[in-house]
N, C-alpha and C positions, 0 to 999 in steps of 0.2 A: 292739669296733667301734661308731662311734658310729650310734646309731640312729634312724629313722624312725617317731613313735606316731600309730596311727590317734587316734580320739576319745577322750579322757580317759574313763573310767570313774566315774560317781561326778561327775560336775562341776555342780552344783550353780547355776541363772542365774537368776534371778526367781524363785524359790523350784521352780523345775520341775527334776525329775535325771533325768537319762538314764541310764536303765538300758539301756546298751549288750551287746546280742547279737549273734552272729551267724549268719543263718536261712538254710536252704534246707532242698534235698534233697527236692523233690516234682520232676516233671518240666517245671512253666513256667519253675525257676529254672536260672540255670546260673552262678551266680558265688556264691565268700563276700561276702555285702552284710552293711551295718550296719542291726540292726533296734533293736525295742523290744517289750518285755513286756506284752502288752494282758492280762491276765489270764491264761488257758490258752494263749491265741495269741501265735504272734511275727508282728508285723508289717514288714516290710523299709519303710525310711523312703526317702521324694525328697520331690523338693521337686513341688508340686503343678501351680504355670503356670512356666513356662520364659517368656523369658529368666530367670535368674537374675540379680538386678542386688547388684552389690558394689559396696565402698568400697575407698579404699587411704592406707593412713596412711602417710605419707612421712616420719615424723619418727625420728632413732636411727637412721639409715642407715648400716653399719660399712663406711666407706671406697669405697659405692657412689654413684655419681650418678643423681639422681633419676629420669632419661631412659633411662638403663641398665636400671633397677631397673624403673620402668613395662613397657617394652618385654618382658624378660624374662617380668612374669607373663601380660603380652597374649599375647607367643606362648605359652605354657603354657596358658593360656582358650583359644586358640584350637586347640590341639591335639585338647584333648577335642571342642569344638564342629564341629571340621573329619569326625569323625566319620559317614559317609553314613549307615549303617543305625541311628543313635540320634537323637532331636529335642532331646538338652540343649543349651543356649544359654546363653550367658550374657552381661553389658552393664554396661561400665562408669560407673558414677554419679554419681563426682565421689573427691574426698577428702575425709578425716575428721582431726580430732585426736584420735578414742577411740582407743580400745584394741579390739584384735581380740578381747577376752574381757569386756570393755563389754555387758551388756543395755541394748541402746539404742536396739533394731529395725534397727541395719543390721547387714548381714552384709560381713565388712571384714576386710582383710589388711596386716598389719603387723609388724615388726621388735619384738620385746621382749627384754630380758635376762634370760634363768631359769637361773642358773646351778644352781638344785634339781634341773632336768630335764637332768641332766651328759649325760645319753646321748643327748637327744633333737634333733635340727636342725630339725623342725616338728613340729605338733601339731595338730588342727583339732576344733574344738567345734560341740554345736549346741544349739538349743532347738528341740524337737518336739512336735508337737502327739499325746499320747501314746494317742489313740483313732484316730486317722486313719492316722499316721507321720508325717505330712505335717511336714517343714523348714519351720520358722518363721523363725529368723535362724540365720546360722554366723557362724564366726570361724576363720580362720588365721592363727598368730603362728610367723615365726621366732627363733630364738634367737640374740641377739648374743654369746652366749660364744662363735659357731666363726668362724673368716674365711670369707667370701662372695666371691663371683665371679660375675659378669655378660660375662666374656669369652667369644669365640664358639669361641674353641677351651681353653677353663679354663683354670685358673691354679694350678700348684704350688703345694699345699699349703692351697685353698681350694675348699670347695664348692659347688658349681653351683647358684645359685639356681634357674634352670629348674628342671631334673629333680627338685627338692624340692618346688616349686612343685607340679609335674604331677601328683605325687604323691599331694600334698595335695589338691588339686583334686579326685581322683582318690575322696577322702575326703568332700568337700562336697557331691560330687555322690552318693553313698551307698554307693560301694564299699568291703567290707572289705579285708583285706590277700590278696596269691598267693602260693601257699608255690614259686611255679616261679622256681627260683634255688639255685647253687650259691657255699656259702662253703668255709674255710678257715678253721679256726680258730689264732688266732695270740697274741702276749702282748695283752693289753687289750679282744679281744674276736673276731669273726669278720669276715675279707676277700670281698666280695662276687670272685667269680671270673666269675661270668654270671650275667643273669636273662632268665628270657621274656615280663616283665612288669613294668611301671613299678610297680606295687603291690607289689612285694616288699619287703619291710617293714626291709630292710639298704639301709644305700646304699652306692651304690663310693665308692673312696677319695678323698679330698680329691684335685683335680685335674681328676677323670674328667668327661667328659660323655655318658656311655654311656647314662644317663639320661633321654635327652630324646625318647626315639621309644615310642610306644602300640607296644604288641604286641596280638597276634590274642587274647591271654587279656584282655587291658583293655579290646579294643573289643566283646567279646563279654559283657562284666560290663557297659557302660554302657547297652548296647543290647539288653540284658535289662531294663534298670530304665525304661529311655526308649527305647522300640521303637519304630523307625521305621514308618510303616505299608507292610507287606510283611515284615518281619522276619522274622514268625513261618513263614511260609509258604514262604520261600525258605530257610529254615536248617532243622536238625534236632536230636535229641538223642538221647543215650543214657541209661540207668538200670541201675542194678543193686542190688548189695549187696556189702559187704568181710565176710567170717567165716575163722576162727578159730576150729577146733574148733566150727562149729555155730552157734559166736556170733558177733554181730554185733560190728565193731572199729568205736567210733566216733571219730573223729578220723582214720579213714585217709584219705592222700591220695591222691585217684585223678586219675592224668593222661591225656586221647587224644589221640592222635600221628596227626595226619596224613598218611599213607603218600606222597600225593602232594607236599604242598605243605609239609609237613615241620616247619606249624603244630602248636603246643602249648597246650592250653585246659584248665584243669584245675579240680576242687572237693574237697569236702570228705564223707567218708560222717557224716551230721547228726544221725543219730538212734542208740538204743542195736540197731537194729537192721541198722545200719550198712548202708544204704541210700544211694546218692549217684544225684546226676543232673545231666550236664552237659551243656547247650544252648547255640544260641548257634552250633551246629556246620555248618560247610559241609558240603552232600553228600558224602559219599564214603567210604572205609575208614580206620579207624584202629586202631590198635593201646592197648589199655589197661593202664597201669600203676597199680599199687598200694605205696604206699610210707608209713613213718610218716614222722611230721613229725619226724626228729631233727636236722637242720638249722638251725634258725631256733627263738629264745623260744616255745614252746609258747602263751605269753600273750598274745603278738604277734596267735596269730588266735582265741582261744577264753577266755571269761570262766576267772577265774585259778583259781574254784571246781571247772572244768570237769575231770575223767579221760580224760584222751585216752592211749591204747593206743598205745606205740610200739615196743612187741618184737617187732616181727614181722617177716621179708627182703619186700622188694622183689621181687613177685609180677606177674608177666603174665598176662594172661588166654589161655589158648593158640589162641585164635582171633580173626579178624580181627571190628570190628564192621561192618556197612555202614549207614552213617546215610543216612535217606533225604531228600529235601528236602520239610521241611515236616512231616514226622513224628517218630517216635519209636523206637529198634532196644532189646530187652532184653524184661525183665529181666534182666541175667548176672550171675552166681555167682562172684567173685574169690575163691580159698581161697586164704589166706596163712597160715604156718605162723609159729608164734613160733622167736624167735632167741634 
């Protein structure tokens, strides 16, 4: 299945590398975000004044019109921005002729041919400022090896540039990938069957526009990073720990299920004490799952060096949580058993 890469690894722009991580797992955070290595610390990276203003390179257009293609990423900008409980913004600047991988001070979206990156349909880069976090320029580039689609109800056999777009975006603005989404694996790679989250790092199949709507896991990761003011105060969160005999499983993924609203927000246990915390959360009860990540590239959310734990069954917590508004419910204890 052809795939979706967060931030290249290792990318190398003005002599500055991003040593892409990705941090939580204390109780302010509630999403996998894209950080950076400040020595012992990881710092989760944004950009510092919003709007965020970009470029748009219009040139290598595979069979789209200009007008089509503009449109498409404005409502995708505007998706995340539409956002009430986060302040990211963003503003369009004009066009360019660089390259969306150009150190050139602008941050700029464009069409390029990488047939290297056979798996990949977008990519997005950054230059950070590596003591702050603080996003200094990005770059989104899609790939002309796939056929694109700007039609409102897609096009057999080609991919939605929105929902890639949103995606990406999704990316710039400094969220890591959600592992909330079910595949199928099939010849040539895995079929997205659902997600509860545009950041799920698969995309549906050429055609689909399933793509193109924020879910309660993507607006709860943007509005962790750019908190509306009141955010904090009118949502809540939970914490605990995933173990396994004692020990802590890091890389489990733990989801809360909204009993009422039937909303899905999920994170990652971060540390080798397998400790997770997920915020970001409407008052009320939910129900918590524990699961490894055996669905989706391990690499997808976790440096390629990283041991992420995935023998173990898909564990409920046997009670319900109540997250309060504005606070915090836990510690709790997930014991999941290996398989």
């Amino acid at each position: 299945m052809t795939r979706r890469r967060q931030v290249p690894r290792g990318w190398r722009l003005a002599a500055v590398v991003l040593s892409v991580l990705l941090t939580g797992g204390s109780p302010a955070e509630a999403y996998l975000k894209v950080g950076i290595s400040t020595g012992t610390q990881h710092v989760s990276i944004r950009w510092a004044a919003t709007p965020v203003r970009y470029y748009v390179n219009e040139q290598a257009l595979p069979g789209l019109s200009t007008t089509d293609y503009r449109a498409a990423l404005d409502h995708a900008f505007t998706a995340w921005q539409d956002v009430g409980s986060s302040t990211i913004a963003f503003q369009f600047a004009g066009t360019t002729s660089g390259s969306p991988l150009d150190a050139d001070g602008l941050t700029a979206l464009g069409f390029l041919s990488r047939p290297d990156l056979d798996r990949v349909l977008g990519s997005t880069g950054f230059i950070i400022d590596t003591v702050t976090g603080e996003i200094v320029e990005g770059g989104i580039l899609f790939n002309t090896i796939f056929p694109w689609s700007t039609a409102s109800a897609g096009e057999a056999g080609k991919y939605d540039l929105e929902s890639i777009a949103l995606h990406e975006i999704g990316h710039l603005a400094g969220l890591g990938h959600s592992a909330l989404g079910e595949t199928e694996l099939r010849a040539g790679g895995r079929r997205v069957l659902a997600t509860e989250s545009v950041m799920f790092p698969i995309a549906y199949s050429a055609g689909s526009i399933a793509g193109r709507t924020l879910r309660a896991d993507d607006i709860a990761g943007v509005s962790d990073i750019y908190p509306e003011s009141g955010f904090r105060t009118s949502t809540g969160s939970v914490t605990g720990r995933v173990t396994k005999n004692g020990q802590g499983v890091y890389g489990a993924h733990v989801v809360a299920f909204n009993t009422a609203t039937g909303k899905l927000v999920g994170n990652f246990a971060l540390n080798s004490a397998g400790e997770f915390a997920i915020a970001g959360l409407d008052a009320g009860s939910y129900l918590l799952r524990a699961e490894p990540l055996d669905d989706a590239d391990v690499s997808a959310f976790f440096p390629e060096d990283a041991v992420v734990d995935v023998s173990f069954q898909v564990t409920y917590l046997e009670r319900l949580a109540i997250v309060p508004r504005g606070g915090n419910v836990g510690p709790f204890d997930i014991k999941v058993a290996a398989r």
